[in-house]
N, C-alpha and C positions, 0 to 999 in steps of 0.2 A: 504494500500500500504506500503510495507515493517514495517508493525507494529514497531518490535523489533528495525528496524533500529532506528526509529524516538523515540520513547520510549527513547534508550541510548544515542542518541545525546540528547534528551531534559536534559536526567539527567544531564550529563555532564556538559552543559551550564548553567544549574541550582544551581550546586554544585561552578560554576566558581563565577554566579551572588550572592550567598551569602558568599562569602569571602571579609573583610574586607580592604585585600592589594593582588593588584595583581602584583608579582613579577615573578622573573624566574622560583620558585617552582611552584608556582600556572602554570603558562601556560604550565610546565612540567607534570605536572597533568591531567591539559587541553588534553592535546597530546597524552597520556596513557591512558586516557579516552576512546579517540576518537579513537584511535588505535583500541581497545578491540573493539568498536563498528560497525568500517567500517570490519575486519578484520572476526568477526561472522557474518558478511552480507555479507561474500565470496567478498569481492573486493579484485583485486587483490594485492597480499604482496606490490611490488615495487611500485604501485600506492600509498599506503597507506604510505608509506616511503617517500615517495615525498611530499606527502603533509606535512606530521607532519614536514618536515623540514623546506618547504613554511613556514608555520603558524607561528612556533619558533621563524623563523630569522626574519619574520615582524615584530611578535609582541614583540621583544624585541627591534628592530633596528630603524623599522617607526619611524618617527615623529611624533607626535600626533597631528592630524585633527583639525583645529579651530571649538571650540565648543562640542568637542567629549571628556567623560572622557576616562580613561585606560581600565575597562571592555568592553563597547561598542565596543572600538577601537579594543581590541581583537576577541571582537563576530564577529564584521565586517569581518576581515579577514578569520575567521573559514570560514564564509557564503561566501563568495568570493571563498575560495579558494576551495569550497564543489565544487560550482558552477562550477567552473574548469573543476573540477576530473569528470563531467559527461560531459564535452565537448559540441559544442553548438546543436541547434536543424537544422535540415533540413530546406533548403526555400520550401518554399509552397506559391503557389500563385493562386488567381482566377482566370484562363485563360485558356485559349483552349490546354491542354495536355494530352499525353498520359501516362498510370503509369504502368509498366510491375514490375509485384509482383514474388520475389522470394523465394524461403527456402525449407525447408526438410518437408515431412510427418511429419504430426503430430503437426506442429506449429501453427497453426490455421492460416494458408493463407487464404482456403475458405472463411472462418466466416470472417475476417479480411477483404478482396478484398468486401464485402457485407457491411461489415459497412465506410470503406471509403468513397463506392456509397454516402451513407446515410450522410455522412459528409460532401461530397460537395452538394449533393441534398437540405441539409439544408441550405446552404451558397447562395441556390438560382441558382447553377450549374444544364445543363441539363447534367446527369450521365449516362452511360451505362457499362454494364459488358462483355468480353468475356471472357468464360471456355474453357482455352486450355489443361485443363488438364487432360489427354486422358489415364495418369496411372492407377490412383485411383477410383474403380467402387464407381457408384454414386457420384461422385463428378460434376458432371453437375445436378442432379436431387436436390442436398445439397442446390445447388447456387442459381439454378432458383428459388425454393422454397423461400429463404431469400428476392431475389431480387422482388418476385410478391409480399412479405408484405409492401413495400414500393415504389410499381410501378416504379420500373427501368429496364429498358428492358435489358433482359439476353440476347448472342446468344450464341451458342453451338449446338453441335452435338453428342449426347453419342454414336452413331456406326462407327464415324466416329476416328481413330487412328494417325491420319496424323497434328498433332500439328498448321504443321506451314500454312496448308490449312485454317484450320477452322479460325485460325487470322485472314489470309488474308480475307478470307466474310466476319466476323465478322467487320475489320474495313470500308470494305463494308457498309455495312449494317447498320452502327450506325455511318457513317461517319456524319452526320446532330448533333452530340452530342456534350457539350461540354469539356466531359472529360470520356476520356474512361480508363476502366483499365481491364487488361490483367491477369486471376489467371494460372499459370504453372503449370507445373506437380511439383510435389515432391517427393525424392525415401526417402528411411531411412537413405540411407547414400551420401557421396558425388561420383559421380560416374562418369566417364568419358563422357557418352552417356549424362546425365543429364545435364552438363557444356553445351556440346556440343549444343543441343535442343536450351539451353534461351540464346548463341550467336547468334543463328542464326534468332530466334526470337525477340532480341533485335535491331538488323541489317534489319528484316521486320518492325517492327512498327515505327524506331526513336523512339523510347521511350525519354518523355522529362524526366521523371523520373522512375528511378528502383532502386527500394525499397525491401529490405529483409526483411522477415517476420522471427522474430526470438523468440522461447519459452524461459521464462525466468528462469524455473527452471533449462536450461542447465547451469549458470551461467559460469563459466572460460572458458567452454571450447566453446562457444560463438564466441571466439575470432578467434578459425578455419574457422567456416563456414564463418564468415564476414570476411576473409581476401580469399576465396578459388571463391567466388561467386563476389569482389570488384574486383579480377585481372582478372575474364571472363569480366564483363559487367560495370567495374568503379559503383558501388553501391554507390547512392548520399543520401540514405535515410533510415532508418532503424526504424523497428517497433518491440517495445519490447510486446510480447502479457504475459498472465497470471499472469500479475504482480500483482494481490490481493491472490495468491496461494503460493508463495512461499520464503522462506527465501534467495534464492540466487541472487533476484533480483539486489541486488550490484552487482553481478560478470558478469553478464548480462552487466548490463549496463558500469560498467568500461571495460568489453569485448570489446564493439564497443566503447569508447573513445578511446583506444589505435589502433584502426583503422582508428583514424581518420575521420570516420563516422558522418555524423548527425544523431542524434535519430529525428523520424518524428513524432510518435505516441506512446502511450504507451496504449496497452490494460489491461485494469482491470474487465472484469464482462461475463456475457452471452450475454446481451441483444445486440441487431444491435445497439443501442445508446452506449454502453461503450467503446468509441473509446474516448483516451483524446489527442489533439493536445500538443507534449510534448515542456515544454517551461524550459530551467533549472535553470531560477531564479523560477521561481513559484512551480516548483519541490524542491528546497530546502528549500523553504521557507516554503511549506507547512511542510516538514521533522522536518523541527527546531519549528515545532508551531506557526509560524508566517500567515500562511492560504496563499490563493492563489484568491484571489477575480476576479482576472481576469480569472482564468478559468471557476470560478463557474457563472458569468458574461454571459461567453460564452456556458455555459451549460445551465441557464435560457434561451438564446436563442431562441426563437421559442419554446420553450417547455412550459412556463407558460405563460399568459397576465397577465402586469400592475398591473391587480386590484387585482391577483389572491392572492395575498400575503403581506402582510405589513408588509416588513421590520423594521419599527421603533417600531413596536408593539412587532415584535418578539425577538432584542435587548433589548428592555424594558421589559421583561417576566411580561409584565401586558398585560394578556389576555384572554380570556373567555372560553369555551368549543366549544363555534361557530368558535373560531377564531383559537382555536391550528388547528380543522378538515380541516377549509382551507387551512391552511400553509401546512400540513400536505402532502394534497392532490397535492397540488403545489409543494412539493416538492417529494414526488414517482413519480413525471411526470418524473423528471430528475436523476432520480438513485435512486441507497443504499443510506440511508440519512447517514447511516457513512462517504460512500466516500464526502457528501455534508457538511458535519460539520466539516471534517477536511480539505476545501478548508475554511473555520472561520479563523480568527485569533483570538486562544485560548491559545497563552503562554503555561504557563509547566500544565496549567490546566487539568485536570484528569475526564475524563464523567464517567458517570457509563455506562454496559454495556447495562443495559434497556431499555438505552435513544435507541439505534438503532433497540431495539426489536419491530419493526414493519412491522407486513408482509402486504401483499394485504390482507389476507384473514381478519386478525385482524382488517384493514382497514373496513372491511364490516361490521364486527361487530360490531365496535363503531359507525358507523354511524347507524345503526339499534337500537343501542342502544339511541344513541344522537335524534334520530326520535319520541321516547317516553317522552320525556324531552318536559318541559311546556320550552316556549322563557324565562321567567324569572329565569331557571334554567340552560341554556343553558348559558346567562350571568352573572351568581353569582350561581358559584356550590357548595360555603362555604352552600347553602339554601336545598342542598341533605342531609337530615338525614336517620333517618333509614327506619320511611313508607314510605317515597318516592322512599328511593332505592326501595322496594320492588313494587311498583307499577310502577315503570318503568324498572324490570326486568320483570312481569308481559306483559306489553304489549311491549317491546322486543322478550319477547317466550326466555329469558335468564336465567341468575343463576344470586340471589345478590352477586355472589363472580366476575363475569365478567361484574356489574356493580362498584364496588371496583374499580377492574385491571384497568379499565380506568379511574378513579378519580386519582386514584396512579399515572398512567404516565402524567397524568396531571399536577400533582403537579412535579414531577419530570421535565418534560418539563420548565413549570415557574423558579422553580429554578435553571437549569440550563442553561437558556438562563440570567437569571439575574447574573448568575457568568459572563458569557460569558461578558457580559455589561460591569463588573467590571474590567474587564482583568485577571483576574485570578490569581492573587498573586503580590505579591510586586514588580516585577521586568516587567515592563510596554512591554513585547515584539512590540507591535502593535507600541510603540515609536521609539522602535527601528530599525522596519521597514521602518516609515517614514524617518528617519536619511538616513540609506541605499538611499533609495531612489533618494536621494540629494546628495551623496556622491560616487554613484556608476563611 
């Protein structure tokens, strides 16, 4: 998510934490940093002006926090005033609502209106879906299809052209539910007729919430559609989708701050699961290094049991071959392990790119591989020399080079959860979270 961004903020923070005396230069520094960095992540110019002034005038002017040095007291405020600039999240609540989904072609509404299902279905919500979107061929046949892999009843009618008909059976029909959501047409562009349609549809359902569905590689220009589709139907909710694709995701998101808007979601992936309930301290925190444990909290969810995983094992990178596959596996349950390790708090610490290189398929193979593995091998694999590799490539049906490749991410694994342990360099981020904390 926004790699680059977070990359230059870390620098920045990082060049701040090893400076000796933090004075006016130094936070001038600071500022010109942080410029260059929101500025290449397409936020908008005047948003970025605003801040670095925020930031400036506190962090020369504040008072110093009891207990807080000068650095900290400055980071705080960066983190604070990040927080700001993304404005806050949308209310979302467990309870009996309607959610009428809006946006242009091409935003990922469909796929989007399918994994929210899936997001209250998992909260324990009974979910249903109606496809009123009677522009775009197959987009009823798109929805239904997503919504049978996770039994949520679709309704819809693909012959049927009459938008605000099929609503109305539709809320019919799933009125027993308890949360229904509504996907709309979308043209490519904003169009009179199109306004018109999700008015009048917003006025059939009550919608308790209407949510724009917005692609984030539009970045600045963002800012049209969320202000053209807020003055039809008051938009209380906004969902940034593609945001592991593209660099302009700042512009995106500062787009709907300046509207005012709450961001509701942020989509990052394919899967019906990559929907992340968006929170903007946890969003910047993860940006700055500091991880996000609360989301990753609510992404274990229902997605792993208890036993599946041992955390203090996996902090401690003292652990076996039996014991990475578990983890391993417990955690493909809940995403890209990329997107999983950077809800960690890993300071300005640096993985390699290896650590994420793992697919399902690779997934198959070490376990196929790990299946030929005596149990005292499984737990002390310092005990694999060379005949063994070879007899456990042997009855694998493998190559000794693809029983290597997993000894390698092995040890690669070990010692990068043992960084992780460490905090990852001199300058204690995870400390400084707690402070935050306390301080906010």
């Amino acid at each position: 998510m926004l790699d680059n961004l977070s990359t230059s903020l870390k620098d920045a923070l990082k060049k701040l934490a090893g400076k000796s005396v933090i004075d006016r230069a130094a936070v001038d520094e600071l500022v010109k940093d942080l410029q260059r960095a929101l500025i290449s992540a397409d936020v908008n110019v005047k948003l970025v002006m605003e801040l670095s002034k925020a930031i400036r005038i506190r962090s020369l002017d504040e008072q110093l926090p009891k207990g807080t040095n000068v650095r900290e007291h400055v980071l705080r405020i960066v983190y604070q005033e990040l927080v700001r600039l993304v404005w806050a999240s949308a209310d979302i609540r467990l309870e009996p609502q309607i959610i009428l989904m809006a946006g242009l072609q091409g935003s990922g509404k469909t796929t989007t209106t399918a994994k929210l299902a899936r997001y209250f279905q998992k909260k324990g919500m009974k979910a249903g879906v109606i496809c009123a979107d009677t522009f775009r061929p197959g987009a009823y046949d798109q929805l239904s299809t997503l919504c049978a892999k996770i039994n949520v009843p679709c309704f819809g009618n693909p012959l049927e052209k009459d938008a605000i008909k099929i609503t109305r059976e539709g809320l019919g029909n799933l009125k027993d539910l308890e949360t229904v959501i509504v996907d709309t047409q979308g043209r490519h562009a904003l169009e009179a007729d199109l306004i018109k349609e999700i008015i009048e549809l917003n006025n059939l359902t009550k919608a308790t919430h209407r949510w724009l569905v917005i692609d984030a590689a539009l970045g600045q220009q963002a800012s049209e559609q969320a202000r053209r589709f807020h003055e039809a139907i008051n938009i209380d909710g906004v969902i940034i989708t593609k945001m592991d694709g593209t660099a302009k995701g700042g512009g995106a998101l500062s787009a709907v701050a300046e509207t005012k808007s709450g961001i509701a979601f942020i989509g990052s992936g394919e899967t019906i699961e990559d929907l992340e309930r968006f929170d903007p301290d946890g969003f910047i925190s993860r940006l700055l290094g500091m991880g996000d444990l609360k989301a990753l909290l609510e992404k274990a969810e229902g997605a792993i049991k208890p036993d599946d995983i041992d955390v203090n094992a996996m902090m401690k990178g003292k652990f076996t071959l039996r014991d990475m596959y578990k983890q391993l596996e417990a955690l493909n349950k809940m995403g890209p392990l990329k997107q999983i390790m950077g809800m960690l708090p890993m300071g300005n610490m640096e993985l390699p790119e290896g650590v994420y290189d793992v697919t399902s398929t690779k997934m198959v193979r070490y376990r196929i591989i790990m299946d030929s593995m005596t149990p005292y091998e499984l737990d002390d694999p310092s005990l694999i020399n060379s005949s063994r590799m070879q007899r456990i490539a042997r009855g694998a049906g493998a190559t000794p080079d693809e029983v290597r490749e997993l000894l390698k991410y092995f040890k690669m694994m070990q010692r990068t959860l043992k960084g992780l342990r460490s905090g990852g360099g001199k300058f204690n981020m995870q400390r400084l979270m707690k402070r935050f904390s306390g301080l906010q």
